[in-house]
N, C-alpha and C positions, 0 to 999 in steps of 0.2 A: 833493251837494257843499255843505259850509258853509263861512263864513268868518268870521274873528274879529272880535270886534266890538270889543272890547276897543280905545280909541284906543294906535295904533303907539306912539306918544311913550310912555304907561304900559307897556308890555312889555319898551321899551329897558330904562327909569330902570330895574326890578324887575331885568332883566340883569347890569344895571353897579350896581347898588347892592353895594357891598365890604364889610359887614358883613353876613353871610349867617348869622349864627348868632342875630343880637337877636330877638327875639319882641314881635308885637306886638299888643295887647289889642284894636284897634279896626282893621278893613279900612282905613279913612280915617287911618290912620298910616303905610299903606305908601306906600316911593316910591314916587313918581306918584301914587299916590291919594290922599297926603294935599292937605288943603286941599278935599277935593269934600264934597259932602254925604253923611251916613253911608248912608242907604238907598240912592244911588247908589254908592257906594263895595262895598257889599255886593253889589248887582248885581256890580259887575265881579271882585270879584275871586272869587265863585262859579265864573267862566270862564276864570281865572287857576288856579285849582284843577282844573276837570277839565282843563286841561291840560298842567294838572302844574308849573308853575312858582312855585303857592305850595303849603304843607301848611298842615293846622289840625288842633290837636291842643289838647285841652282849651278848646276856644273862643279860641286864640290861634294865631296867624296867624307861617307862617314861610317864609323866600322859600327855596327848593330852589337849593344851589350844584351850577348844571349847569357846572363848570369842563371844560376840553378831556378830561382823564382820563375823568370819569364821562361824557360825549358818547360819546366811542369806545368807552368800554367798553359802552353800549346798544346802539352799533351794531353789535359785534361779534356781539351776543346777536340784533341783527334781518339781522344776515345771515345766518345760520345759518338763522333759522328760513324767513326769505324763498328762501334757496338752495333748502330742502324744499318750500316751496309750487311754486315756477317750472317744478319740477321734475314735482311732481303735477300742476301745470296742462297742462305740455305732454303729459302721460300718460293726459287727458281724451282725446286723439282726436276734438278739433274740439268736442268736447259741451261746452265750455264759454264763456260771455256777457262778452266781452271789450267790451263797447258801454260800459258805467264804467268801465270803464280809460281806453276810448279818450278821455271826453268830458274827465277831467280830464287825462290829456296837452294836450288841445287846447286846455282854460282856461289850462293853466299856458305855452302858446304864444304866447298874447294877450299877454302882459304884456312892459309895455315894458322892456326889457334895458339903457334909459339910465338908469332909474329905480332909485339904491339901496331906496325905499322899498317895493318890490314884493319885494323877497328875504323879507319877514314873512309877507305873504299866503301868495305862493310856496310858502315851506315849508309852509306850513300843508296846502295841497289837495297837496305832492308828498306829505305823509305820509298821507294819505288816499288817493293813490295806490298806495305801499307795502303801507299796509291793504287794500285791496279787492286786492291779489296774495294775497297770506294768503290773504283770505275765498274767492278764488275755486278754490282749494287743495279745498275744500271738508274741509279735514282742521278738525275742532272744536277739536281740542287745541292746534293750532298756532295757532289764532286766538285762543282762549281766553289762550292764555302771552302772545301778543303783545299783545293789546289791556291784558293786567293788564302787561306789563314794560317793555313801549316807548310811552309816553306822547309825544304831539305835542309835549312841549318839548325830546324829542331834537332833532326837524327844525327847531324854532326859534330854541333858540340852538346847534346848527349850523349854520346860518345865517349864523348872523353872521360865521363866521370864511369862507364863501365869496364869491368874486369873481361878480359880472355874469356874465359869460362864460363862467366856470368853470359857471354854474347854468343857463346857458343849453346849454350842451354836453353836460349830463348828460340833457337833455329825446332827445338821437340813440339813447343808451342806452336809452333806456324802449324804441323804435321796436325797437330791436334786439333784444331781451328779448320782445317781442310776436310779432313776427317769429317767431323761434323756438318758442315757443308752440303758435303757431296750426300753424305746420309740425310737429309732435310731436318735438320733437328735444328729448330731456331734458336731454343732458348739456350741451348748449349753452346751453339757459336757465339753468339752475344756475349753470354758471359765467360768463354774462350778469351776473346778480344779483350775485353772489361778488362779481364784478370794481366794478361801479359802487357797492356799499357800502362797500369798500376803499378804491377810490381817494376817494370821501367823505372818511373817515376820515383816508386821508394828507394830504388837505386842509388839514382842519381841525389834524389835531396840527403842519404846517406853517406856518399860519398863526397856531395859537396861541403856536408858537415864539417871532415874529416879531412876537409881539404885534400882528397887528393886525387890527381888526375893520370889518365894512364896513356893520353899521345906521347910516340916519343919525343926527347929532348925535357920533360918537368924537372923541376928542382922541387925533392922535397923535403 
């Protein structure tokens, strides 16, 4: 299990920064990171890149407009593929090591549910839960597509547009999903999975309706 090191505050600003198309020459010109020192600035946002919420192309640096459109439409693409793993999984016949699934269910248990600032983290080890369903798929292809198509900035600025509650509710799903699993019932993990990236998804295009976002620091 890893966690971003990246300070919260820098991940917001890169979010909610509204010019998504300017380019910039130097790490330490991005929001949030400008004002830091250049070598420090390059640390971070190395880790802003692999997970996906800046590009660089020709040594210039560009922040990824993950708007509600392109969010849903990654998740649609990782439910599909998640539907096929859930489903391979439960098709193992017990033969497969659900003990990382389990542990980051249970990290992402700990986290206080009063705390808006924990929905960043959060996301972060739920997508790394999503990935170890894949991997433990043991299909290469499927893992392969997924780890090149759905980068952890899906799950974080999805994020933003869910509630406390709402994220804390989706942690019963996982259980149920498991569940299923371990018991070989294919069609029920499939459409386990199916259901809790969906209703994600109708989340967020709900919320991003309504415009409203839950990291802290929003104006709304």
């Amino acid at each position: 299990m890893t966690t971003i090191a990246c300070p919260a505050q820098m991940i917001f600003a890169v979010l909610r920064e509204p010019n998504k198309r300017r380019r910039y020459d130097s790490a330490a010109d991005i929001p949030g990171l400008n004002g830091l020192d250049p070598a420090e600035a390059e640390r971070l946002v190395l880790e802003l890149i692999d997970i996906g919420l800046i590009a660089r192309d020709h040594g210039r640096y560009t922040i990824i407009d993950w708007n509600v459109e392109r969010i849903t439409e990654h998740l649609a693409l990782a439910g599909a593929i998640q539907a096929l793993a859930a489903a391979e999984v439960a098709g193992c016949q017990g033969k497969a090591d659900f003990s990382h699934l389990e542990v980051l269910n249970t990290a992402l248990k700990t986290f206080d549910d009063m705390d808006p600032a924990n929905l960043l983290q959060g996301a972060f080890i739920d997508y790394q839960w999503h990935l170890e369903l894949v991997r433990l798929s043991g299909n290469r292809a499927a893992l392969a597509t997924y780890g090149k198509a759905i980068p952890p900035a899906v799950w974080i600025a999805g994020a933003n547009y869910f509630q406390l509650d709402e994220a804390r509710s989706s942690l019963v799903e996982h259980d149920r999903l498991v569940t299923y699993m371990k018991a070989g019932d294919t069609l029920r993990a499939r459409d386990a999975i199916s259901f809790h990236v969906e209703e994600a998804a109708s989340q967020i295009r709900r919320a991003g309706a309504a415009r409203i976002e839950s990291y802290p620091g929003n104006r709304n």
